[in-house]
PDB file of N, CA, C and O in Angstrom:
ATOM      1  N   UNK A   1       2.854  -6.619 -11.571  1.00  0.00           N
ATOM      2  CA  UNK A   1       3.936  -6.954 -10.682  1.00  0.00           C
ATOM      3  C   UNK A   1       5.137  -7.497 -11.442  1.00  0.00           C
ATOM      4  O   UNK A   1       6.245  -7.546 -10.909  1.00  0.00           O
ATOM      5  N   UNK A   2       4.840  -8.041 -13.108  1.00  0.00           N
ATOM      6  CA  UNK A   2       6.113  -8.747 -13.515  1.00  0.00           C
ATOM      7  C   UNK A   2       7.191  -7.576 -13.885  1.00  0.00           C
ATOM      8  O   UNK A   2       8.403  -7.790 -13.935  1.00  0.00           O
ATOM      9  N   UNK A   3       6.254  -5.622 -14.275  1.00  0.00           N
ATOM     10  CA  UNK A   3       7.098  -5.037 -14.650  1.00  0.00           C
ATOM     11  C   UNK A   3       8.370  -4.340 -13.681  1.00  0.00           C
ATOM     12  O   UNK A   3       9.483  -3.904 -13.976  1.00  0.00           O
ATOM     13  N   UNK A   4       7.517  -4.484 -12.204  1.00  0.00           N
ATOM     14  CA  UNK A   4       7.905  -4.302 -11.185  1.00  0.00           C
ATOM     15  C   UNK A   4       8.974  -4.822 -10.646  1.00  0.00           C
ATOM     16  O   UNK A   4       9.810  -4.204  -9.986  1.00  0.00           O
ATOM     17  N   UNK A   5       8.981  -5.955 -10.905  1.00  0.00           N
ATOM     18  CA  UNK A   5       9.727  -7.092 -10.681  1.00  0.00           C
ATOM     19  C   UNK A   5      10.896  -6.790 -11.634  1.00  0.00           C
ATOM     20  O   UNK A   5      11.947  -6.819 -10.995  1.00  0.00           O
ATOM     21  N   UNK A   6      11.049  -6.567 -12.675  1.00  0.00           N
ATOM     22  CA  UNK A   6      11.775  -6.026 -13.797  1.00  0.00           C
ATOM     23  C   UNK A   6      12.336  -4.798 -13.604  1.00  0.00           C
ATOM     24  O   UNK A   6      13.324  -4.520 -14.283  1.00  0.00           O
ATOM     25  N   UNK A   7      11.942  -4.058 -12.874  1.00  0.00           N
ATOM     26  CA  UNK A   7      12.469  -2.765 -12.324  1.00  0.00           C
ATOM     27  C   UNK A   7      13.468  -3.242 -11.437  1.00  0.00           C
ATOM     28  O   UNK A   7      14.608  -2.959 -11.803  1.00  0.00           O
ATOM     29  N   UNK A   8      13.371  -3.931 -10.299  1.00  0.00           N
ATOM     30  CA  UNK A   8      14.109  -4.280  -9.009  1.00  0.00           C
ATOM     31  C   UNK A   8      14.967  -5.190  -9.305  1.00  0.00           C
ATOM     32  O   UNK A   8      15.650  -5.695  -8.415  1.00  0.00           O
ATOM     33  N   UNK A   9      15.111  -5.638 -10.869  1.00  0.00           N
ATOM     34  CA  UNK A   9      16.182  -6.695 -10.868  1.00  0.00           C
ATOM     35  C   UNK A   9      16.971  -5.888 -12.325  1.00  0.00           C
ATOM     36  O   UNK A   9      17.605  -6.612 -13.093  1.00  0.00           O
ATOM     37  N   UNK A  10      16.884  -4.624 -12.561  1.00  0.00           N
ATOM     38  CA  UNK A  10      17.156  -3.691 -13.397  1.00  0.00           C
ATOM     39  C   UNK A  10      17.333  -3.478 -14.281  1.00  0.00           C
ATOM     40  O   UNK A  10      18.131  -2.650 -14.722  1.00  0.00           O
ATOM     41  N   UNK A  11      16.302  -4.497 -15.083  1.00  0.00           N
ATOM     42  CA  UNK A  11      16.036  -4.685 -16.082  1.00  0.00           C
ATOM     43  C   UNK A  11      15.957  -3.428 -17.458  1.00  0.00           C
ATOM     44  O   UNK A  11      16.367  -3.304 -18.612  1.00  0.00           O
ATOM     45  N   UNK A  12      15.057  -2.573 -16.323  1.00  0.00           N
ATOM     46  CA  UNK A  12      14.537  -1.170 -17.146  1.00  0.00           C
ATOM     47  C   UNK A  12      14.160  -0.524 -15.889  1.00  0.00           C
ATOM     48  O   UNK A  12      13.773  -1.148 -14.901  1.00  0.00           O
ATOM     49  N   UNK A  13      14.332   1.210 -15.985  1.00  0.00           N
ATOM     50  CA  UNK A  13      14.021   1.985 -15.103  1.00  0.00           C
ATOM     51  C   UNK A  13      13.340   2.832 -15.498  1.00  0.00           C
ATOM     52  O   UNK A  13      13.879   3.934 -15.601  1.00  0.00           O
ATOM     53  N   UNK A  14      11.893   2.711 -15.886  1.00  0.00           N
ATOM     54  CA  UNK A  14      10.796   3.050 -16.081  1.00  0.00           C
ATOM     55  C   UNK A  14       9.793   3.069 -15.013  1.00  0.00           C
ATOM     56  O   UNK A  14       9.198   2.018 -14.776  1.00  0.00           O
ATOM     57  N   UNK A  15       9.575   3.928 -14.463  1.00  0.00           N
ATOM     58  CA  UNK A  15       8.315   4.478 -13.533  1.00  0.00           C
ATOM     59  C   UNK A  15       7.276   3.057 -13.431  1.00  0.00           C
ATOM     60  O   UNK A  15       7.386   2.209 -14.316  1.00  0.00           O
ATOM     61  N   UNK A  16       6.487   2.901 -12.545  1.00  0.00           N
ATOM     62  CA  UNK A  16       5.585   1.695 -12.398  1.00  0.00           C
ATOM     63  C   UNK A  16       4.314   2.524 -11.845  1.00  0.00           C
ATOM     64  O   UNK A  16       4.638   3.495 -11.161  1.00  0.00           O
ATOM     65  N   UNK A  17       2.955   2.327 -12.010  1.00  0.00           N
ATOM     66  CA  UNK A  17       2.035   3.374 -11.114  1.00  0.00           C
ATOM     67  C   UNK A  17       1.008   2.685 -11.324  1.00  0.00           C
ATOM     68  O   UNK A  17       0.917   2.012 -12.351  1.00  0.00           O
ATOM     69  N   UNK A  18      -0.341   2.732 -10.035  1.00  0.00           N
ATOM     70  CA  UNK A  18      -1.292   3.227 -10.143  1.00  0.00           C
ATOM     71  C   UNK A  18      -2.462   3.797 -10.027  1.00  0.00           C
ATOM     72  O   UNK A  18      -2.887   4.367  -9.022  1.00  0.00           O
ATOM     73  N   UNK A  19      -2.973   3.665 -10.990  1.00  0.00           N
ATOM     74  CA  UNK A  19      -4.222   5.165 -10.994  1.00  0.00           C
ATOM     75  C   UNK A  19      -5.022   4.784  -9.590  1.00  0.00           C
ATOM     76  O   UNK A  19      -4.955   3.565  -9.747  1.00  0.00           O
ATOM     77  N   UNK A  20      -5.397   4.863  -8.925  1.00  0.00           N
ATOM     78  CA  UNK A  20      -6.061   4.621  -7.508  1.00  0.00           C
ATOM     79  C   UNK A  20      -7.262   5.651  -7.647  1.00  0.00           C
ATOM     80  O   UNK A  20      -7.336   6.812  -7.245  1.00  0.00           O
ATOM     81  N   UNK A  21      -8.120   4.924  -8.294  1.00  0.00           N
ATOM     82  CA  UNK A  21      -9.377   5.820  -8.206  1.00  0.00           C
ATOM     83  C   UNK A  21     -10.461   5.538  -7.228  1.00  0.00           C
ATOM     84  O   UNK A  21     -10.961   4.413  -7.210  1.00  0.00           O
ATOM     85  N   UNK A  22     -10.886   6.514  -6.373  1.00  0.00           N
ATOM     86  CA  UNK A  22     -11.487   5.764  -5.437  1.00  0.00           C
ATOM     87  C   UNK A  22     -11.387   5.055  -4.423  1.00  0.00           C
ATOM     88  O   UNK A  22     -12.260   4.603  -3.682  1.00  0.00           O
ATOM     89  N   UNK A  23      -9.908   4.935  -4.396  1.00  0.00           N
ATOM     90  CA  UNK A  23      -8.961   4.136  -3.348  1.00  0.00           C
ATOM     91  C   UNK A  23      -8.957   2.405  -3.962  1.00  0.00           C
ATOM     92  O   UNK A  23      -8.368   1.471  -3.417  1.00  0.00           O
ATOM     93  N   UNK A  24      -9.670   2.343  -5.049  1.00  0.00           N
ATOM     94  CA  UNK A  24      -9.906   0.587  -5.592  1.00  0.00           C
ATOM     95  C   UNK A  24      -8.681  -0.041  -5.133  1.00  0.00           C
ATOM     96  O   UNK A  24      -8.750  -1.049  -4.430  1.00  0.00           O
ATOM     97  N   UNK A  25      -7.182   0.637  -5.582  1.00  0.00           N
ATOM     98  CA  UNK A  25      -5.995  -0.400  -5.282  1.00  0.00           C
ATOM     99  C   UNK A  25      -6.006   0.393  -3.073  1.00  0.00           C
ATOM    100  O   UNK A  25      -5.021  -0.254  -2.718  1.00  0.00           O
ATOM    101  N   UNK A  26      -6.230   0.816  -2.378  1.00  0.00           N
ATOM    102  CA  UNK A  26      -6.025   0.357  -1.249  1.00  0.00           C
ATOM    103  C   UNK A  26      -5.747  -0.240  -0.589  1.00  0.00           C
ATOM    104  O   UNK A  26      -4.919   0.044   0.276  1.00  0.00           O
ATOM    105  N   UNK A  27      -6.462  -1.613  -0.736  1.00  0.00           N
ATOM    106  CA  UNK A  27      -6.250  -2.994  -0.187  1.00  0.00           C
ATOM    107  C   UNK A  27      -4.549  -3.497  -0.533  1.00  0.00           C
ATOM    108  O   UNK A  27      -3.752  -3.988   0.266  1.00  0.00           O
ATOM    109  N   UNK A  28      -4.352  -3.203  -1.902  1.00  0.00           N
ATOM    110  CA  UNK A  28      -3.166  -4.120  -2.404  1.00  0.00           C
ATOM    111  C   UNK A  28      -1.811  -2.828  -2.053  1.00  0.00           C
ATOM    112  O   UNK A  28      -0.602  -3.058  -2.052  1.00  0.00           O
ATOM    113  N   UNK A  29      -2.521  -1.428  -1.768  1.00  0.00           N
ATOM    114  CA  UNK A  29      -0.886  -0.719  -1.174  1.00  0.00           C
ATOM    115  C   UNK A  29      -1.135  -0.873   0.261  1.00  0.00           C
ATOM    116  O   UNK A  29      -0.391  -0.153   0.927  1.00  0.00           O
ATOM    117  N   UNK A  30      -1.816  -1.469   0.834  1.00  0.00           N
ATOM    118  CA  UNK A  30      -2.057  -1.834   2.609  1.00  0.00           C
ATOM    119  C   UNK A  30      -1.090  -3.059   2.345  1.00  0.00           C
ATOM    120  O   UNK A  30       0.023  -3.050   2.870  1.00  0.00           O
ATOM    121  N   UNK A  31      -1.519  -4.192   1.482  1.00  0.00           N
ATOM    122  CA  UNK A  31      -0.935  -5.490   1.556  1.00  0.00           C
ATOM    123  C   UNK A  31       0.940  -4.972   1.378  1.00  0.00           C
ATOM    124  O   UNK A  31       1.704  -5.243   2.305  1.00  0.00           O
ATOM    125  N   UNK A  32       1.339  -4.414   0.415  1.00  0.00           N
ATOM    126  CA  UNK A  32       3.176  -3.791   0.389  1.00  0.00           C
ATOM    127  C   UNK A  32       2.908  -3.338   1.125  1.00  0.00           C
ATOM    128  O   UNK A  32       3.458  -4.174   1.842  1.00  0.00           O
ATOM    129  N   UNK A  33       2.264  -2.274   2.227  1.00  0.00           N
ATOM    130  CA  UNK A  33       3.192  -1.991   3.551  1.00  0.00           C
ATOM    131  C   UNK A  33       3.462  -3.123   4.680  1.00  0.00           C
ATOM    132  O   UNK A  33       4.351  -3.273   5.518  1.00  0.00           O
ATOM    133  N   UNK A  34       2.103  -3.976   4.269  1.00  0.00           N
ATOM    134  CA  UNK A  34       2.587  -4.602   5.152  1.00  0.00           C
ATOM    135  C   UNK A  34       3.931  -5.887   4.701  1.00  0.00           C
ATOM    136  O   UNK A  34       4.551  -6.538   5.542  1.00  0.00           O
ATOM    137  N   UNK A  35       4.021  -5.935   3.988  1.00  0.00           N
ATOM    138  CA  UNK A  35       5.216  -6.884   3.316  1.00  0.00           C
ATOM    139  C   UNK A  35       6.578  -6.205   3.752  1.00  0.00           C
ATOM    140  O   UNK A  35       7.617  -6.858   3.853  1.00  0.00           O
ATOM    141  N   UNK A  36       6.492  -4.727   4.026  1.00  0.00           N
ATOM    142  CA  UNK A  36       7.672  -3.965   4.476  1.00  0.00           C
ATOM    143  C   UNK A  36       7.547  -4.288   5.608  1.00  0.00           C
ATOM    144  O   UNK A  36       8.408  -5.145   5.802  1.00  0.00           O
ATOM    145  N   UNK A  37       6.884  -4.093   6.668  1.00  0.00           N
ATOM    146  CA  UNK A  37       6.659  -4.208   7.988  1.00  0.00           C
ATOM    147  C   UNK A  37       7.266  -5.292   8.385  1.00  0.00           C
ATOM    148  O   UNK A  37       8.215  -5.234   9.167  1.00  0.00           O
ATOM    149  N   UNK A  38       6.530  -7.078   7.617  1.00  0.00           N
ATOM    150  CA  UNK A  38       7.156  -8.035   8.049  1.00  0.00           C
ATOM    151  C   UNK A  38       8.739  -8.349   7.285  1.00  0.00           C
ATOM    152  O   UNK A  38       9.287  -9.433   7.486  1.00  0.00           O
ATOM    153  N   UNK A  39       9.281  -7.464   6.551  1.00  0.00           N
ATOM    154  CA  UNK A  39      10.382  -7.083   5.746  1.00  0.00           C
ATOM    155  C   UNK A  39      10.966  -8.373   4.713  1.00  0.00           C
ATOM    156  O   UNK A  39      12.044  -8.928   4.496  1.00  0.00           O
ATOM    157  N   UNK A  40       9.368  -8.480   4.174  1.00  0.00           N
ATOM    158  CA  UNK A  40       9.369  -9.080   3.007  1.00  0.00           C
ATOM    159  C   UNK A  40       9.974  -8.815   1.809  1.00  0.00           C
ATOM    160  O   UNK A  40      10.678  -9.551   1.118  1.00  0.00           O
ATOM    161  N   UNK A  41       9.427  -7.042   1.541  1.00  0.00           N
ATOM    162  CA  UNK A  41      10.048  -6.273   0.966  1.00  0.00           C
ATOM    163  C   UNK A  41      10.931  -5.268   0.991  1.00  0.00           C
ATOM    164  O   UNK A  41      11.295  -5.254   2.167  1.00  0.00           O
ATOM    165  N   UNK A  42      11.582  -4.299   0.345  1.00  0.00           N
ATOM    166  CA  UNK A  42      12.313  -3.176   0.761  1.00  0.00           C
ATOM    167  C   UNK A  42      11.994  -1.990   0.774  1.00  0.00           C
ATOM    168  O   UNK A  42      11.241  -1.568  -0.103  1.00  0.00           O
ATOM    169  N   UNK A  43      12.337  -1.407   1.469  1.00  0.00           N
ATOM    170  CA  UNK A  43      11.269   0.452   1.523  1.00  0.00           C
ATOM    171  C   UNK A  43      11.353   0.223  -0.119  1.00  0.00           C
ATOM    172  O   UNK A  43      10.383   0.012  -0.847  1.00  0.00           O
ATOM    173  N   UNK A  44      12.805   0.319  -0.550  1.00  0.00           N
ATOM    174  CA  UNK A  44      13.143   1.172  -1.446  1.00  0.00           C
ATOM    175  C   UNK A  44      12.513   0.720  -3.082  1.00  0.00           C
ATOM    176  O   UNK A  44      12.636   1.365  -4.124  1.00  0.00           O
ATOM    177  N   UNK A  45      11.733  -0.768  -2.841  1.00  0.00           N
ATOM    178  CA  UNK A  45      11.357  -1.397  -3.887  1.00  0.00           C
ATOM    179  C   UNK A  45       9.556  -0.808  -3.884  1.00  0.00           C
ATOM    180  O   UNK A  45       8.703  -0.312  -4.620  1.00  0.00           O
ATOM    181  N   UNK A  46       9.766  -1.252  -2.610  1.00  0.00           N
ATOM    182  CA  UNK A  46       8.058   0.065  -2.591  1.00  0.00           C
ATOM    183  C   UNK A  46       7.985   1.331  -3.363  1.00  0.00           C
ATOM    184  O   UNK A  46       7.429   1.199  -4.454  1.00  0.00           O
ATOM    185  N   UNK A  47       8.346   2.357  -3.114  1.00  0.00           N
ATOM    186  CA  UNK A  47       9.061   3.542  -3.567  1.00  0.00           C
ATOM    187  C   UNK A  47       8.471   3.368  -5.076  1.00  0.00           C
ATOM    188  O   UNK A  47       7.782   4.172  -5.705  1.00  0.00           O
ATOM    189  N   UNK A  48       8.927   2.124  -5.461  1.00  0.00           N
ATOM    190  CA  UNK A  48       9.534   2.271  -7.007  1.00  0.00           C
ATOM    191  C   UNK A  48       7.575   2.551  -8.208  1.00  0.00           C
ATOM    192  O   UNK A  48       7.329   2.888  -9.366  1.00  0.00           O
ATOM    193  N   UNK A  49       6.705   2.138  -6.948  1.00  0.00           N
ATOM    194  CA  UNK A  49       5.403   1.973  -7.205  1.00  0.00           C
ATOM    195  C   UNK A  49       4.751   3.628  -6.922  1.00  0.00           C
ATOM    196  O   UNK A  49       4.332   4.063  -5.849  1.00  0.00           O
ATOM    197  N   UNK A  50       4.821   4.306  -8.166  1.00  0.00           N
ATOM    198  CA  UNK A  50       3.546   5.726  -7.700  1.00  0.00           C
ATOM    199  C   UNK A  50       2.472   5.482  -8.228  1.00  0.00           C
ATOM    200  O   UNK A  50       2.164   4.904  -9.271  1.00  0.00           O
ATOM    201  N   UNK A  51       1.829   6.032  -7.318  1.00  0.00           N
ATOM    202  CA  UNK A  51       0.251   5.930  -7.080  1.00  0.00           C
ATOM    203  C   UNK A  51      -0.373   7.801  -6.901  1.00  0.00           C
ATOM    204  O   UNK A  51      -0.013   8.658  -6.094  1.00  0.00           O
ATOM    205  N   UNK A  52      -1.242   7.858  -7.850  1.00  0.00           N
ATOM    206  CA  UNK A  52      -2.124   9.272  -8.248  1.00  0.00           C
ATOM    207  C   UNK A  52      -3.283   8.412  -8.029  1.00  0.00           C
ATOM    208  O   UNK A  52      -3.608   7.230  -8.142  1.00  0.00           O
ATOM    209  N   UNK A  53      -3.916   9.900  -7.546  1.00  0.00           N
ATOM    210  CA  UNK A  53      -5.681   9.361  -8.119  1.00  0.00           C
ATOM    211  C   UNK A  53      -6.271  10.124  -9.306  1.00  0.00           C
ATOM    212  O   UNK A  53      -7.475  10.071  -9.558  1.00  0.00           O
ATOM    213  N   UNK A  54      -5.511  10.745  -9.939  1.00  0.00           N
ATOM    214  CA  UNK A  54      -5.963  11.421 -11.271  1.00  0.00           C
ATOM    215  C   UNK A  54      -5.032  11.240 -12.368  1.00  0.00           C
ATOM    216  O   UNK A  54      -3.839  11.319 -12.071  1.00  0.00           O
ATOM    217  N   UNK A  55      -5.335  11.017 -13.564  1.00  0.00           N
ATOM    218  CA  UNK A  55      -4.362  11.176 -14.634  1.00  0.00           C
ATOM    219  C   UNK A  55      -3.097  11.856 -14.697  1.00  0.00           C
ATOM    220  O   UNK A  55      -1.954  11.414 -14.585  1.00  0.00           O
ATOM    221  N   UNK A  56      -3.516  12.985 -14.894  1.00  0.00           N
ATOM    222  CA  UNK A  56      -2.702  14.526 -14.112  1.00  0.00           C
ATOM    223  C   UNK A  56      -1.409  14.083 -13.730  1.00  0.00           C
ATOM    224  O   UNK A  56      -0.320  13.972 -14.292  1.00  0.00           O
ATOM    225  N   UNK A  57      -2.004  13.798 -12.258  1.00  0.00           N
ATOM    226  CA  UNK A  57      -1.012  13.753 -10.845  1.00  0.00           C
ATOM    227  C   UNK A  57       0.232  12.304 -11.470  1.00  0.00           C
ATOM    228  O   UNK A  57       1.448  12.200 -11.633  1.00  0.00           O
ATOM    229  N   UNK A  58      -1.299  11.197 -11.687  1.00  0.00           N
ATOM    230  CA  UNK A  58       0.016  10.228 -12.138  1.00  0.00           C
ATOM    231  C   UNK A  58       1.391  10.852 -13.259  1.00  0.00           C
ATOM    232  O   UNK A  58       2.603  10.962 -13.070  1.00  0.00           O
ATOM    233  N   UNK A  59       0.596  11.130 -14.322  1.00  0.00           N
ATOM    234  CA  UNK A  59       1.633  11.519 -15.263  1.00  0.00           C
ATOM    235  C   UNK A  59       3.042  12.494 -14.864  1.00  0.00           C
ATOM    236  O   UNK A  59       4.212  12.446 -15.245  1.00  0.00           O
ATOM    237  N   UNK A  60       2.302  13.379 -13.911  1.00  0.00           N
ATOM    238  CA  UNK A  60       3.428  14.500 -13.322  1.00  0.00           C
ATOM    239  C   UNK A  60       4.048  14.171 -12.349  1.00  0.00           C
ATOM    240  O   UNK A  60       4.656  15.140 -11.893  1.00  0.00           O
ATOM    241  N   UNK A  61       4.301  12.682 -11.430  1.00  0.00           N
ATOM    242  CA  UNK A  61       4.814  12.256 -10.747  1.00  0.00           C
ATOM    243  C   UNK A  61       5.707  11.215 -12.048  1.00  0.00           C
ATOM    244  O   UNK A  61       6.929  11.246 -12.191  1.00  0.00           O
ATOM    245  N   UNK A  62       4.917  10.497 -12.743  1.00  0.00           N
ATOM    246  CA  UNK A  62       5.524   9.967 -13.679  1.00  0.00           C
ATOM    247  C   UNK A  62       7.193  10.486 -14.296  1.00  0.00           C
ATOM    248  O   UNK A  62       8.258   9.870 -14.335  1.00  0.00           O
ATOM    249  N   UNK A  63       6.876  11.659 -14.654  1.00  0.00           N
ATOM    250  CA  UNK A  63       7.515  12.832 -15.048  1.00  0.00           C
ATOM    251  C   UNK A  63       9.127  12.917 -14.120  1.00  0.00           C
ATOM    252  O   UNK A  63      10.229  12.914 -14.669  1.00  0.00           O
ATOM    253  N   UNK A  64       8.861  12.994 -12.487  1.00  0.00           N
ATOM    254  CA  UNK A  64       9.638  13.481 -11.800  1.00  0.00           C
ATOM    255  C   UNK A  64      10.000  12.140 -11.531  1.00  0.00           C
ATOM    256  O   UNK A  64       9.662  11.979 -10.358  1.00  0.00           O
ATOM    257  N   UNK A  65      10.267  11.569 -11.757  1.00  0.00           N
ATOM    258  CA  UNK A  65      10.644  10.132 -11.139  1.00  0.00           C
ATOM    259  C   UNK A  65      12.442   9.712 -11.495  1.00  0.00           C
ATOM    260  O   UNK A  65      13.028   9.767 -12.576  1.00  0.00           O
ATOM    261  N   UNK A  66      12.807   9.426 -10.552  1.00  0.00           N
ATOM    262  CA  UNK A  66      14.400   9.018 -10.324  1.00  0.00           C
ATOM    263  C   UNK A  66      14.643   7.832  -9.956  1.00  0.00           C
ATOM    264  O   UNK A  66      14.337   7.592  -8.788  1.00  0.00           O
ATOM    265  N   UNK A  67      15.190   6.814 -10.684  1.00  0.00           N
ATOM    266  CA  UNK A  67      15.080   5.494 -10.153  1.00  0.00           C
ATOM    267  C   UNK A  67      15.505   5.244  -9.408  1.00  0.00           C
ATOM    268  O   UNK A  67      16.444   6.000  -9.157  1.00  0.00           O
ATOM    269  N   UNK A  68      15.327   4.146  -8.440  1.00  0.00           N
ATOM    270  CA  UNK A  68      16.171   4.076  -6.942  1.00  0.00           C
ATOM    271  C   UNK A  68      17.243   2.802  -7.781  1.00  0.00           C
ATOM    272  O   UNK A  68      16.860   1.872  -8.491  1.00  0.00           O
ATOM    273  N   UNK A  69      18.796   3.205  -7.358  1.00  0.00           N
ATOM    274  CA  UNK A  69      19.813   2.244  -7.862  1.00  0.00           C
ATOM    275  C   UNK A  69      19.105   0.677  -7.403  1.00  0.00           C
ATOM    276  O   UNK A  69      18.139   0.489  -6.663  1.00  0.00           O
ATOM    277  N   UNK A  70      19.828  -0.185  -8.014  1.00  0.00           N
ATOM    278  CA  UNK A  70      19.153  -1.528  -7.820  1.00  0.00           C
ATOM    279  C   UNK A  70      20.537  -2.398  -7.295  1.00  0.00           C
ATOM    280  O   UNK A  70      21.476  -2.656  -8.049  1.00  0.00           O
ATOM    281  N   UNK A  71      20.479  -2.766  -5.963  1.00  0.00           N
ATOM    282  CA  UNK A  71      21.388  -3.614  -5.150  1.00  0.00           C
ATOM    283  C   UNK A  71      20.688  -5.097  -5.428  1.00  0.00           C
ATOM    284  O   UNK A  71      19.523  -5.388  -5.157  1.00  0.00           O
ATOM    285  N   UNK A  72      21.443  -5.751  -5.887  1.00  0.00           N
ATOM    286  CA  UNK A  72      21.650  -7.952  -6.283  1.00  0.00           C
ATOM    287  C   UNK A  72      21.387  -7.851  -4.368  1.00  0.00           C
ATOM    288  O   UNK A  72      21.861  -7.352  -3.348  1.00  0.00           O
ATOM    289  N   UNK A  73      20.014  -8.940  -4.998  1.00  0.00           N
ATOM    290  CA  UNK A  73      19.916  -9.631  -3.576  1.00  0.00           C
ATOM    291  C   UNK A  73      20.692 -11.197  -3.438  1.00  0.00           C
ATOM    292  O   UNK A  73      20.720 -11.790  -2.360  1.00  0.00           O
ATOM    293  N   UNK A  74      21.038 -11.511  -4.149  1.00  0.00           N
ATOM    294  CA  UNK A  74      21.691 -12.671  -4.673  1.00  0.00           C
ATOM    295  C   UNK A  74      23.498 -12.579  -5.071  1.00  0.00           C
ATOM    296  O   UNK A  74      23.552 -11.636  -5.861  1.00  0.00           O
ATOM    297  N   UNK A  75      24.134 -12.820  -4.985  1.00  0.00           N
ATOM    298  CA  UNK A  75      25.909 -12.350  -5.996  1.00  0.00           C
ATOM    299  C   UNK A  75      25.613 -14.400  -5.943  1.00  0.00           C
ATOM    300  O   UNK A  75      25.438 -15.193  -5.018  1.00  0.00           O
ATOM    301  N   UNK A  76      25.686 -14.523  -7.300  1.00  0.00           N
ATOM    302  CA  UNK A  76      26.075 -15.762  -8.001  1.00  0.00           C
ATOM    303  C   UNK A  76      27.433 -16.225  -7.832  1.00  0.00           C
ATOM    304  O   UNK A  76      27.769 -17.387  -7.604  1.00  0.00           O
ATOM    305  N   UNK A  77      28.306 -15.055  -7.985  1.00  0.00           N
ATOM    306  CA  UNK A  77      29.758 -15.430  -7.786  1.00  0.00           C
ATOM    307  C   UNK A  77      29.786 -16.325  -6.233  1.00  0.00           C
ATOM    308  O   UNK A  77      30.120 -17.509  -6.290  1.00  0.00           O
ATOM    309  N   UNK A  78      29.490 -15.826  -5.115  1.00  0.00           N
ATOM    310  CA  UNK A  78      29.620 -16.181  -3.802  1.00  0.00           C
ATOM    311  C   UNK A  78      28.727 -16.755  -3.159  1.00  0.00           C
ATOM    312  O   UNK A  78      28.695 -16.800  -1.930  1.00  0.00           O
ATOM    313  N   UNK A  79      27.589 -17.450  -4.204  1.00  0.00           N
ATOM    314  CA  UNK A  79      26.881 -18.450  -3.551  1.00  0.00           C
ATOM    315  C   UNK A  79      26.626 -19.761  -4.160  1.00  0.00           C
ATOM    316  O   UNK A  79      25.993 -20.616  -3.541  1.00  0.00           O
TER     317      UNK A  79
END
């Protein structure tokens, strides 16, 4: 989550993923939707997380990946 976190504050725009074998991470992409739902989070920071269940798939989504621009939830100047 810290690289994640590093993505959304745009640090670096490097792909974030993961391997979901078995569905093991399930629980924790149930927990981000629901963080969108109660709009904890932003679609668009979700997004930024792909999830494969094979090597493969991750890497070739890896591959196609376009970063979503990164909007300041904060402006320092005006607060």
């Amino acid at each position: 989550f810290e690289v994640l976190t590093w993505a959304q504050l745009g640090f670096h725009q490097k792909p974030c993923g993961l391997l979901n074998i078995e569905g093991f991470y399930d629980g924790l992409l149930s927990f981000l939707d629901h963080a969108i739902d109660e709009r904890f989070v932003k679609p668009e920071n979700r997004s930024m997380v792909i999830v494969a269940t094979s090597p493969d798939a991750l890497l070739e989504r890896f591959d196609g990946y376009v970063p979503s621009p990164v909007e300041k939830w904060i402006d320092h100047g005006t607060t």
